[in-house]
C-alpha positions as CSV (number, residue, x, y, z in Angstrom):
1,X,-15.8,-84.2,21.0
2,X,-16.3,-87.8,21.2
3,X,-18.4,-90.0,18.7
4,X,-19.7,-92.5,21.3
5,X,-22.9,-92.3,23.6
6,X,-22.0,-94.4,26.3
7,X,-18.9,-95.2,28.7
8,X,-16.5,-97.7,26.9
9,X,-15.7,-100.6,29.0
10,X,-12.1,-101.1,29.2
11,X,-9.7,-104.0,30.5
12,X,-6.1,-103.8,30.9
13,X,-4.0,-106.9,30.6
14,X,-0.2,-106.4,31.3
15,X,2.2,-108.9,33.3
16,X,3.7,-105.9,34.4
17,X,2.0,-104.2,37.7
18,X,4.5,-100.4,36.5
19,X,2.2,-100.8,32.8
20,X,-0.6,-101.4,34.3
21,X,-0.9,-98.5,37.0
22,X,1.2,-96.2,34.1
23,X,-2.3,-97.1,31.9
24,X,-4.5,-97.0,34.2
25,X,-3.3,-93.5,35.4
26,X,-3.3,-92.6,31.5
27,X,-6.8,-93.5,30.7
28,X,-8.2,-91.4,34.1
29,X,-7.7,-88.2,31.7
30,X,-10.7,-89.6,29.9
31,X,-14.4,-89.3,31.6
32,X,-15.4,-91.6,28.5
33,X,-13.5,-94.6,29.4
34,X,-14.7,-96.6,32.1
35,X,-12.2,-99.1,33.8
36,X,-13.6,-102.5,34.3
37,X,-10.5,-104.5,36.0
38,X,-6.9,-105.5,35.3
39,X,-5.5,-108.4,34.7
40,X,-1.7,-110.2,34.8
41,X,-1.5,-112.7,32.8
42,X,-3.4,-114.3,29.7
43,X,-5.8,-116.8,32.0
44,X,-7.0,-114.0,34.5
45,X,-8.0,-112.0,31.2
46,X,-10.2,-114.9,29.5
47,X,-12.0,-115.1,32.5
48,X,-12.7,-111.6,32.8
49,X,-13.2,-110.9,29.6
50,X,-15.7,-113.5,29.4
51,X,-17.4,-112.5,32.9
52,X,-16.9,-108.6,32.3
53,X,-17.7,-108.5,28.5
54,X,-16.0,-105.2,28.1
55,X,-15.7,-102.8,24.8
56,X,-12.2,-102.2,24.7
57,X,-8.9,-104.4,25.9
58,X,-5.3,-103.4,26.1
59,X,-3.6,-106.7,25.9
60,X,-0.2,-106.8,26.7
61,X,1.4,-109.3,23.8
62,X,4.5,-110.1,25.7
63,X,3.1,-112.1,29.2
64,X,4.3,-115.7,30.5
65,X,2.1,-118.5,29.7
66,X,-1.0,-117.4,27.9
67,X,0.1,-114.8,25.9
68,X,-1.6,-111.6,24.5
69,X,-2.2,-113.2,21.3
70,X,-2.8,-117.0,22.9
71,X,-5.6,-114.8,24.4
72,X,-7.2,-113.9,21.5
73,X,-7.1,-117.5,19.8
74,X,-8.7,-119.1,23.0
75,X,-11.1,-116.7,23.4
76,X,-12.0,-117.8,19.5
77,X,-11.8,-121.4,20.2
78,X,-14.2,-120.7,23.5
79,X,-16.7,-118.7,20.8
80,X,-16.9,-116.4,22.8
81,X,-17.5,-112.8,21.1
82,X,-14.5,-110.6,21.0
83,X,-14.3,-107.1,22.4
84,X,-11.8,-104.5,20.6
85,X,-8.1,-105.4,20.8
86,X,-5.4,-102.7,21.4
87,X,-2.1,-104.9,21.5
88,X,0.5,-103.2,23.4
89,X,4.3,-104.3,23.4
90,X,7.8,-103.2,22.9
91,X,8.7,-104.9,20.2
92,X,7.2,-104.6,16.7
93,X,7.4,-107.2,14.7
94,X,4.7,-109.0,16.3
95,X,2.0,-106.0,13.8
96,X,1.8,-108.6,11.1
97,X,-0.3,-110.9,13.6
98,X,-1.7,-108.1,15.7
99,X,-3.7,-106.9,12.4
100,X,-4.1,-110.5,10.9
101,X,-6.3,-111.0,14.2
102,X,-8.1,-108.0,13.5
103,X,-6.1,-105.9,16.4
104,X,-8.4,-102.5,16.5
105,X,-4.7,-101.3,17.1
106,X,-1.0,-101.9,17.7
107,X,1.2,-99.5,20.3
108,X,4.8,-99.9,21.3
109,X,5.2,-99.1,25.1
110,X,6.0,-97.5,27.0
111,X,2.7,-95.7,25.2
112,X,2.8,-92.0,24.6
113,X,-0.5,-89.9,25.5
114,X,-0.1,-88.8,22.1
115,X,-0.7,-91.8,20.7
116,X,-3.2,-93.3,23.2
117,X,-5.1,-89.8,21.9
118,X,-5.5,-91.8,18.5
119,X,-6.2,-95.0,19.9
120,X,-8.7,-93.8,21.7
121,X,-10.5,-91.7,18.9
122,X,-10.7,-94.8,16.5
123,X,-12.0,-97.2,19.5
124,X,-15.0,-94.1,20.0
125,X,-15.7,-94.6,16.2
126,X,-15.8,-98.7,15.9
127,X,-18.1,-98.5,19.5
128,X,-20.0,-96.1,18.3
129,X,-20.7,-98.0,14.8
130,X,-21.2,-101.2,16.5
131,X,-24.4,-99.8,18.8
132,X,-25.3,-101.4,22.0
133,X,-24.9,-105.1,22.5
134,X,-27.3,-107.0,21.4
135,X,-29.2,-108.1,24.8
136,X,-29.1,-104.4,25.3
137,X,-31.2,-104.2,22.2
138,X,-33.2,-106.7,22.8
139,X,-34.8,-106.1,26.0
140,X,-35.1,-102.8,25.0
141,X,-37.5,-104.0,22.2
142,X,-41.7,-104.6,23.3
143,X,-42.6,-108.4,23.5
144,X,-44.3,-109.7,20.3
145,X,-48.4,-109.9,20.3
146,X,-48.3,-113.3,19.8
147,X,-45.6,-115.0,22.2
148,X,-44.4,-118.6,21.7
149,X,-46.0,-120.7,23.6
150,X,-44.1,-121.4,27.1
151,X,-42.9,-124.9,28.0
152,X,-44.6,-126.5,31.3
153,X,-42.6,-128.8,31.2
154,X,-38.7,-130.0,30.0
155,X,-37.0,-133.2,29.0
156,X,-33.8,-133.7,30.7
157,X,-31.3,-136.7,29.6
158,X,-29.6,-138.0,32.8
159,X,-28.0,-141.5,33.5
160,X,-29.5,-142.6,30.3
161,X,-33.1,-142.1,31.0
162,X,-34.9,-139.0,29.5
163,X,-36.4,-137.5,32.1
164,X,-39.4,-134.7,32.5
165,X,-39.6,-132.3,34.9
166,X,-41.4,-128.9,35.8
167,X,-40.0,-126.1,34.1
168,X,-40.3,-124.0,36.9
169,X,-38.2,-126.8,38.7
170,X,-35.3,-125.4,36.8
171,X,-32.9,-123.5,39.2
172,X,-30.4,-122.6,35.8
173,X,-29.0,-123.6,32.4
174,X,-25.6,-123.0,30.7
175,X,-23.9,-124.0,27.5
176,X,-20.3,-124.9,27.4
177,X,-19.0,-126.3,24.3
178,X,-22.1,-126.6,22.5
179,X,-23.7,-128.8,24.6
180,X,-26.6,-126.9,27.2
181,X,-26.7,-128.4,30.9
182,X,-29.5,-128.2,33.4
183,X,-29.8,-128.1,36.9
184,X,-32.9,-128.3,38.3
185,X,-34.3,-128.7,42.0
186,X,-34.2,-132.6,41.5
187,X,-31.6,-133.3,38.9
188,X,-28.9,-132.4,36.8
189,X,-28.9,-133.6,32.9
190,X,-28.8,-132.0,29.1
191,X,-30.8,-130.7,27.6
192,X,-31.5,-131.0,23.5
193,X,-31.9,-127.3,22.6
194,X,-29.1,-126.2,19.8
195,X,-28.7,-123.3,21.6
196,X,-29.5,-120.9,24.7
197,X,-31.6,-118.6,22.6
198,X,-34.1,-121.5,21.7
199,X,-34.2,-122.7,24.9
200,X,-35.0,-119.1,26.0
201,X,-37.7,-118.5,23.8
202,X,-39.7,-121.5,25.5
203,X,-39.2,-120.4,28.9
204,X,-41.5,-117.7,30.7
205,X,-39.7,-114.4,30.4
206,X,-41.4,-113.3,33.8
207,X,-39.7,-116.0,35.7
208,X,-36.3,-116.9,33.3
209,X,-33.7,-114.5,33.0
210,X,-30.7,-114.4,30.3
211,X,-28.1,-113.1,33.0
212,X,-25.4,-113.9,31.1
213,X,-24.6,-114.8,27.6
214,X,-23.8,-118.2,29.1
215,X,-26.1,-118.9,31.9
216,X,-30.6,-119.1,31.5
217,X,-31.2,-118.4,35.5
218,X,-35.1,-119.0,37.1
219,X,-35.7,-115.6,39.3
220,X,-37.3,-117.4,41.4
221,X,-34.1,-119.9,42.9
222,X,-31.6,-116.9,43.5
223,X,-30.8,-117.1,46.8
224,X,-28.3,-114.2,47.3
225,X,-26.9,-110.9,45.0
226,X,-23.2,-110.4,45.4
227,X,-21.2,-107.1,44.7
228,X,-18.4,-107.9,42.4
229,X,-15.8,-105.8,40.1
230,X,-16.5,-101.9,39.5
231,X,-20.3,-101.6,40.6
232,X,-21.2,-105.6,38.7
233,X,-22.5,-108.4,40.0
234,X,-22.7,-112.4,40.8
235,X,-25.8,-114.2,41.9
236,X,-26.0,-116.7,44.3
237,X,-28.1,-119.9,43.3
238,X,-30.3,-122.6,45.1
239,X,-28.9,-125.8,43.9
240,X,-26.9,-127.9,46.3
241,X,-23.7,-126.4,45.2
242,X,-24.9,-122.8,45.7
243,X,-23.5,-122.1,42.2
244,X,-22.6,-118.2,41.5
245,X,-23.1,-116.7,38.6
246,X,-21.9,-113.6,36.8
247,X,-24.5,-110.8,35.2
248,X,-23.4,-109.3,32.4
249,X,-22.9,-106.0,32.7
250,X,-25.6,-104.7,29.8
251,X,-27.9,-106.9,32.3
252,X,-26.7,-105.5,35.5
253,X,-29.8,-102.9,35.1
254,X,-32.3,-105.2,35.1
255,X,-31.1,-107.0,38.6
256,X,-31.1,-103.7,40.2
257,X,-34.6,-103.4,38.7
258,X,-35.6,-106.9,40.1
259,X,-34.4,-106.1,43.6
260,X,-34.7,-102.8,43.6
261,X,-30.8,-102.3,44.3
């Protein structure tokens, strides 16, 4: 029996297409394992990782370029939050880093089901401890009585000048780095909020939507819902550039919701 409630989100990463199909074909035996993508190399795996936010990752350490463990360090330096690491190679004297970087596990290939058995049984346990992410939680919880107040209107720093504009003139807002950009219908500029959180908790929920951990959208400026990877989605923005952006996939519920999907 398996200790986890829900699907766990999985992402191979191997350089080799034979590994990848041989673990893909592996992990089909199990209904609780749900396969996100696959990636090649190191770059293609920050990206989706990032984009995909899945539980579980099988990370090839051995790749050209970025490798399995270059992976994990930029994925730090990004701050973006790590998902569980299985590191996968066939060599083993790379199990002193794999567990210094808090690997969830380490498996020489070519992997033996066997073995992927006990992978898999201690990745149930730490998903199940860990509990939903926390957007999931949070907009599962009831809005508080007494809200913050909403912000009419938003101070944008562009070409030197500190500019105000409509909230509701903001099409979307993302943080890279530390630093939270804005585009709005008229503009583009920072903003001075510390982080996207704050800046969320001043916006009107009905109309600004948390999409992604990286991206504030405005519901009202999406211009167009694209299919993407394994039943997820990017939306389609109205600023000049017709900027897409990724939904998680914890928030890929609520889109359907909004659109009725």
């Amino acid at each position: 029996m398996t200790t986890a409630t829900r699907a766990i989100s999985t992402l191979i990463v191997d350089d080799e297409k034979l590994a990848r199909e041989e673990l893909n074909f592996l992990l089909r035996d199990y209904p609780d394992i749900e396969i996100l993508a696959t990636a090649e190399n190191g770059i293609e795996a920050v990206r989706l990782i990032e984009d995909l936010e899945p539980d579980l990752v099988f990370l090839d350490v051995n790749m050209p370029g970025l490798d399995g463990m270059g992976v994990i360090r930029t994925l730090r330096e990004k701050d973006i939050p790590l998902p569980h690491f299985v590191l996968a190679t066939a060599y083993d004297q790379y199990a002193v880093e794999a567990f210094r970087l808090d690997a969830l596990d380490y498996v020489l290939k070519p992997i033996e089901k066997e073995r992927l058995e006990e992978t898999l049984d201690r990745a149930r346990r730490v998903v199940a401890e860990k509990g939903p992410p926390a957007d999931a939680t949070e907009a599962a919880l009831p809005r508080p009585s007494s809200p913050t107040p909403m912000r009419t209107k938003l101070l944008v720093r562009a070409q030197n000048r500190n500019l105000i504009v409509d909230a509701q003139d903001m099409i979307y807002a993302t943080i890279e780095d530390g630093v939270i950009s804005v585009v709005t219908t008229s503009i583009e500029g920072m903003l001075n909020y510390r982080t996207l959180e704050e800046l969320q908790s001043n916006l009107d929920p009905d109309h600004f939507w948390r999409a992604h951990r990286s991206y504030i959208v405005n519901i009202d400026r999406i211009k167009e819902v694209i299919p993407w990877f394994n039943s997820s989605f990017q939306i389609k923005m109205t600023d000049k550039k017709e900027t897409e952006i990724p939904v998680s996939r914890v928030q890929t519920k609520r889109l359907r919701n909004l659109f009725r999907l």
